[in-house]
C-alpha positions in Angstrom: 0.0 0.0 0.0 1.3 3.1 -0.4 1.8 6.0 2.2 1.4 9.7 2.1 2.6 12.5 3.7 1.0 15.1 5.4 0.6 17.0 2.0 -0.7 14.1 0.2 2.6 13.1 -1.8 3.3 9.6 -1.3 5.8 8.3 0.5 8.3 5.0 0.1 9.2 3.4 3.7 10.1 6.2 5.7 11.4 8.2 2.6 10.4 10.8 0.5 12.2 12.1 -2.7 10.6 16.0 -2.6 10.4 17.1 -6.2 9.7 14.0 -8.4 12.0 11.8 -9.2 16.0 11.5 -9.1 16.6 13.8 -12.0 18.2 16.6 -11.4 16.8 20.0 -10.2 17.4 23.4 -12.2 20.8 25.2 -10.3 24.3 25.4 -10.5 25.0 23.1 -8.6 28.2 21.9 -10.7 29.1 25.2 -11.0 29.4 25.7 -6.9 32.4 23.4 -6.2 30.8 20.2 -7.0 28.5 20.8 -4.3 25.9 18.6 -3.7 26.5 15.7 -6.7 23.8 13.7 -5.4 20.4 13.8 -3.7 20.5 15.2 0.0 19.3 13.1 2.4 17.6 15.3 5.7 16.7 13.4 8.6 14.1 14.7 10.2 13.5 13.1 13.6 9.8 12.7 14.2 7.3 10.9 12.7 6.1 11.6 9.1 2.8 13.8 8.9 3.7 15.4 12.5 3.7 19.1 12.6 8.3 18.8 12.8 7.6 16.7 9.6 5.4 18.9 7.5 7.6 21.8 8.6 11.0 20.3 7.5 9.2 19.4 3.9 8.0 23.5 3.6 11.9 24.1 3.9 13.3 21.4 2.0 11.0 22.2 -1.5 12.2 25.6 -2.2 15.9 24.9 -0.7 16.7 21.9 -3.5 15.6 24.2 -6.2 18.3 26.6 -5.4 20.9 23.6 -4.6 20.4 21.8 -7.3 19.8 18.1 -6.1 16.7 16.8 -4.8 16.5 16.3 -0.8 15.2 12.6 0.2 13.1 13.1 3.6 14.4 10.3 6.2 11.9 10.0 9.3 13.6 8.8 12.7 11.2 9.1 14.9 11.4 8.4 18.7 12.9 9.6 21.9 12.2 13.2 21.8 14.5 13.4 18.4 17.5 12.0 19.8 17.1 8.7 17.8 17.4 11.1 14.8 20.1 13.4 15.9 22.3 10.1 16.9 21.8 8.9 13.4 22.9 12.6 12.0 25.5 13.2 13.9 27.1 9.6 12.8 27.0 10.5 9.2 29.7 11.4 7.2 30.2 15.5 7.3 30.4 16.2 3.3 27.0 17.8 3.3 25.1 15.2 1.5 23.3 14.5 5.1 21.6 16.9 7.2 19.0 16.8 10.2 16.4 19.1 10.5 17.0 20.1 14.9 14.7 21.9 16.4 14.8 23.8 20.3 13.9 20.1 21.5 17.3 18.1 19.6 19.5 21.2 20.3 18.1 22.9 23.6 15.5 21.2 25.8 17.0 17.6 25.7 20.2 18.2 27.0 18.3 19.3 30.2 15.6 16.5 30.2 18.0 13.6 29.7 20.8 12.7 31.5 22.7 10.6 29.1 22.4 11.9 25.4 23.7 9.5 23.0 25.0 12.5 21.0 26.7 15.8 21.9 24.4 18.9 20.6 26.8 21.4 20.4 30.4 19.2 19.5 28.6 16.8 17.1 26.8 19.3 14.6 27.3 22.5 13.3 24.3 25.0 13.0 23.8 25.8 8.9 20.6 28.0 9.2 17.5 28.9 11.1 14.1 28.1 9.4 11.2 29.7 11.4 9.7 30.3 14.5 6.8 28.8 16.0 3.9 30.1 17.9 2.2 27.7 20.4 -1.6 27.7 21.0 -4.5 26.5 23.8 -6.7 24.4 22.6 -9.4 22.2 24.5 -12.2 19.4 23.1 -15.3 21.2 22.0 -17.4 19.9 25.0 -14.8 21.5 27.8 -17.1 23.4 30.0 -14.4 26.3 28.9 -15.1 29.1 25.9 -11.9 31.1 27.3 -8.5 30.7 28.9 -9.8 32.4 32.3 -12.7 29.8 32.2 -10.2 27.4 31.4 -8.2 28.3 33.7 -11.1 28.4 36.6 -11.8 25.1 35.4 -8.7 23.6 35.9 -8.3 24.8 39.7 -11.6 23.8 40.4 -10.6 20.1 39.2 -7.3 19.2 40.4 -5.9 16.1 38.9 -8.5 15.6 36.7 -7.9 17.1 33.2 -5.7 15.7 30.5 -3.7 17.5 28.8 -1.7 15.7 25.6 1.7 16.1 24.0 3.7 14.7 21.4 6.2 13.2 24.2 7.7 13.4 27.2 10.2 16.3 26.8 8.7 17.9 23.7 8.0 21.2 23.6 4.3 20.8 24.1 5.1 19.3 27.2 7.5 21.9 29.0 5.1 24.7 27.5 2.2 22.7 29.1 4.1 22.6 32.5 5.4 26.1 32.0 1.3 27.0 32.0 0.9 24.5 34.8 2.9 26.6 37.4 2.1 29.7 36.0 -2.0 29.2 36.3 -1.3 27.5 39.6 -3.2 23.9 38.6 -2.9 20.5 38.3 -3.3 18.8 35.1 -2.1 15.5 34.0 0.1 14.8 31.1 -0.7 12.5 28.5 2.3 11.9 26.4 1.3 10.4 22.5 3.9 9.1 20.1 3.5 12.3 18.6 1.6 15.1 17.8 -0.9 13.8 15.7 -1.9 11.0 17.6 -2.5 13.7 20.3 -4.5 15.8 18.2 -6.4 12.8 16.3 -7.6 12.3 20.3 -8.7 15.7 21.3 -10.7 16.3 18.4 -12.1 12.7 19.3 -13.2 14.1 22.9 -10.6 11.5 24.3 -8.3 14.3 26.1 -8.9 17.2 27.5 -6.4 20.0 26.4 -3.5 20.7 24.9 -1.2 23.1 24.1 0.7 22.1 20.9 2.7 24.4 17.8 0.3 25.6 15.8 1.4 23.9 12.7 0.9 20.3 14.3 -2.7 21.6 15.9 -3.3 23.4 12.3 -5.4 20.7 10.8 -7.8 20.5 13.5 -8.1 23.7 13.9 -9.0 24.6 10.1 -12.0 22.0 10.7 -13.1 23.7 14.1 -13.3 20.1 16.0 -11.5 21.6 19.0 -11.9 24.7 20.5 -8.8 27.4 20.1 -8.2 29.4 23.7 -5.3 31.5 23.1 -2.1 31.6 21.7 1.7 31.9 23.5 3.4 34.7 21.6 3.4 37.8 23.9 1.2 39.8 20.9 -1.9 38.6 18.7 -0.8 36.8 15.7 -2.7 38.1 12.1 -2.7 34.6 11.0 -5.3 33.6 13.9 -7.6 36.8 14.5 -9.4 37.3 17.4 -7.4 34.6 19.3 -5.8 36.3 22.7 -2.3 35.6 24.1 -1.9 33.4 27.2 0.0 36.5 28.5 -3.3 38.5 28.5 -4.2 36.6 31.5 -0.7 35.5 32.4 1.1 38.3 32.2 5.0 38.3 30.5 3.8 34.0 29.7 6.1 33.2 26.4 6.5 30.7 24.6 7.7 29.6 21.0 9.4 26.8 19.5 11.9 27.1 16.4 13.8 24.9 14.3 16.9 24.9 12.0 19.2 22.6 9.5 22.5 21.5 10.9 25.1 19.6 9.4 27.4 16.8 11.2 30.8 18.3 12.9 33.4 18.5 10.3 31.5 19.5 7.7 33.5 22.0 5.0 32.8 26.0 5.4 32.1 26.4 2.3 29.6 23.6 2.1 27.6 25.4 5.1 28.0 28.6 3.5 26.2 27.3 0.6 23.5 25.4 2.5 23.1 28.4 4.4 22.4 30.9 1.7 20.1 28.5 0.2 17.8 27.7 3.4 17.7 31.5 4.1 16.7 32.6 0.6 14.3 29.7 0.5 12.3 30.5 4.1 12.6 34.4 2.8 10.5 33.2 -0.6 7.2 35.1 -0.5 5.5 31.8 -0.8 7.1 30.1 1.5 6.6 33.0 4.0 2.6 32.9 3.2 2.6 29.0 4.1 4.3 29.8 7.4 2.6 32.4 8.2 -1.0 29.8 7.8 0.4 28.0 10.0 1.1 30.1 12.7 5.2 30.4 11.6 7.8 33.2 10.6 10.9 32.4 9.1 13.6 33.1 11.5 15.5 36.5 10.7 18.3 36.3 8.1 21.7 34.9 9.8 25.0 33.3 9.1 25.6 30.0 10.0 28.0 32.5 13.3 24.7 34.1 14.2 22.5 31.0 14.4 25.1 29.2 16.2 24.9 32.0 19.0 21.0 31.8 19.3 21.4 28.1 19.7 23.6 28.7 22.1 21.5 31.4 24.0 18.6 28.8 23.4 20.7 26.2 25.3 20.5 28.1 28.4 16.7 30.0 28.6 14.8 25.7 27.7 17.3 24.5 30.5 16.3 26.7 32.8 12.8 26.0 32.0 13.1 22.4 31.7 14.5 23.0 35.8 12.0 25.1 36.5 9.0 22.4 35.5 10.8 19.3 37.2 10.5 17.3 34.3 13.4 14.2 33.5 13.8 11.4 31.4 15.5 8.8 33.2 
């Protein structure tokens, strides 16, 4: 039988070749060094038609046209992307295979687990930031709750007995979920799926309570109303989802958003990642790739070298281990 992704296109195993086919994709690619001579694999680390997964596909399209070689989607899913990561930092560092790392791979699980089987910031070198992502409330349509402070109210009036879903243990759904926990002052138990649309499939079934989940893996049930939407966690409205509030409307200076990036094993040329990164930026710039983003509650992360997005990881590092502390969660 054959698979499809989240955007219909089918899929082979847990590949996908984006753009049709092996043949190869209009560029210069023979006239930048060499680089790439062959398809690119990306490994993205979650399962295929997760919000991570569609995300990672919205950068690749535009990014192999101006490469030159079509990208071949790998999904590793499991362990909160470090099953993924181990595989792409293992790889050989000539370029031809990247990971798609996100704040979870490269800033939250460092924090959560105490043994990584790879090294975030020695075993990878960050090649480009791809967007930013906005996380939103939602609840199953039949929560006694029409607004965060109802929800809210709800919640303290029911200790302990309102589910609340995530795509894992140590996701960002999770530590944004417990970040709300202590900053509403409830108790709410967590649910953790094998990803996020498991999670979501159940809400919009009435099967959990609540979640609070990126907007591009919530997106789907969303556009079909079968859950209600609460608020969102940027600190101002977004345009993409009018008349939603912010948490921080209630919750005053409440924050959160998620982001994600390509990164390229350690040892990987300059001028490889210099290449890669001029390509990823132009491509999340692209006005149509900015108008898919932005549908999806998304904004591609500001123009920077491959220096500057290294720095944000780094600052990244620090701010999701504090909050990982803060909200007592661990994987043993």
């Amino acid at each position: 039988m054959t698979m499809h992704d989240a955007d219909g296109a089918p899929m082979i195993g847990r590949r996908l070749l984006l753009g049709g086919g092996l043949a190869l994709l209009a560029g210069g690619a023979r006239a930048q060094g060499g680089y790439p001579d062959r398809p690119v694999r990306l490994i993205v680390p979650f399962l295929a038609g997760g919000g991570g997964d569609t995300l990672a596909r919205l950068a690749a399209q535009p990014a192999q046209a101006r490469l030159g070689q079509p990208f071949v989607i790998e999904n590793r899913p499991g362990a909160g992307g470090n099953i993924g990561a181990e595989a792409a930092a293992r790889a050989t560092a000539d370029g031809h295979t990247l990971l798609y790392g996100t704040n979870g791979t490269h800033a939250i699980n460092e924090a959560l687990y105490p043994r990584l089987p790879f090294r975030p910031q020695e075993d990878f070198i960050p090649v480009a930031g791809l967007s930013r992502i906005v996380l939103v409330v939602v609840v199953r349509r039949d929560l006694p709750a029409a607004t965060l402070p109802q929800l809210i109210a709800h919640l303290r009036a029911n200790p302990g007995k309102v589910s609340y879903g995530s795509a894992g243990n140590g996701t960002t759904g999770h530590i944004a979920s417990e970040m709300f926990r202590v900053a509403a002052g409830v108790d709410i138990v967590h649910v953790p799926y094998r990803g996020n649309a498991a999670a979501m499939t159940d809400l919009a079934a009435g099967r959990l309570d609540m979640a609070i989940e990126l907007i591009p893996a919530a997106f789907p049930v969303m556009q079909n109303a079968s859950v209600r939407t609460l608020a969102v966690t940027s600190l101002q409205p977004l345009e993409s989802q009018p008349g939603v509030p912010t948490v921080a409307s209630v919750l005053p200076g409440f924050e959160v958003s998620a982001w994600d990036g390509i990164f390229a094993p350690a040892g990987t040329p300059d001028g490889i990642v210099q290449r890669l990164n001029r390509a990823f930026v132009d491509a999340m710039h692209d006005p149509e790739t900015v108008s898919r983003l932005a549908a999806r509650g998304a904004e591609p992360a500001p123009r920077q070298t491959p220096a500057q997005f290294a720095a944000f990881v780094a600052r990244e590092r620090v701010r999701w281990g504090e909050a990982v502390r803060a909200s007592g969660a661990r994987m043993d």
